[in-house]
C-alpha positions, 0 to 999 in steps of 0.5 A, a space after each residue: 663480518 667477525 664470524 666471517 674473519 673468525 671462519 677464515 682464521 679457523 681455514 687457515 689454521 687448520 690447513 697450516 696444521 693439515 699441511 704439518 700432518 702432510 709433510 709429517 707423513 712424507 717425512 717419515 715414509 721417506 724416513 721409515 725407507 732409508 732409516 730401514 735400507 741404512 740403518 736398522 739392519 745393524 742392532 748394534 748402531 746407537 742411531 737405532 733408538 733415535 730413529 725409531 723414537 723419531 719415526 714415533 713422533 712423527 707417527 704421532 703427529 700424522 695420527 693428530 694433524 694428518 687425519 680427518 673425521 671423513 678419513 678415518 674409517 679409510 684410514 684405519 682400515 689401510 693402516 690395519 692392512 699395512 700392518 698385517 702385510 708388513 708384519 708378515 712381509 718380515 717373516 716372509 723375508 727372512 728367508 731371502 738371501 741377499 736384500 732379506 735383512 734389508 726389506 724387513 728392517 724397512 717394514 719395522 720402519 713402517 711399523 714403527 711410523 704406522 702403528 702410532 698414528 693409528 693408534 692416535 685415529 683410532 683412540 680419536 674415533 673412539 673418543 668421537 662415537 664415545 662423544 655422540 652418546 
């Protein structure tokens, strides 16, 4: 009976966290987009430092809460592709006249919400392999 209360304890705890990491990551795509659209195209707006330091924290806690061990592999390999697309996505649209500056501040919004989280998974799946040896 009491590892049966203590199982469903660890359920409910870990979904109320996965729940957490869920929203997390909704919160800072929608974050990463407007913040991109309103407020990074204009390096001299001080709100810049803050929002890039929220989307961090927010990349961090999605990096911790959001990924299981299943998920890794598939998300690793999604957040290195993102990367990549997004790091050219800002070369490539500099040359585009009127939304240019706005879609490549929306991709450093993404980078800077993406790039913490997989740095988080993946030093946690180094820990794990490091782990089974």
């Amino acid at each position: 009976m009491a590892k049966a209360v203590r199982a469903s304890m660890v359920r409910a705890s870990d979904g109320s966290l996965q729940a957490v990491g869920s929203w997390a990551f909704l919160l800072g795509v929608f974050v990463a987009i407007i913040a991109g659209a309103l407020l990074l195209t204009d390096k001299s707006n001080p709100a810049l430092t803050t929002v890039t330091s929220f989307l961090v924290l927010l990349g961090t806690i999605v990096g911790l809460l959001n990924v299981t061990t299943k998920e890794t592999n598939s998300f690793l390999l999604a957040s290195v592709v993102l990367v990549l697309v997004s790091g050219f996505g800002i070369t490539v649209y500099s040359d585009v006249l009127k939304v240019g500056p706005y879609l490549q501040a929306m991709l450093v919004a993404i980078l800077e919400f993406v790039v913490p989280a997989t740095i988080v998974v993946a030093l946690k799946a180094i820990f794990s392999l490091a782990e089974r040896k």
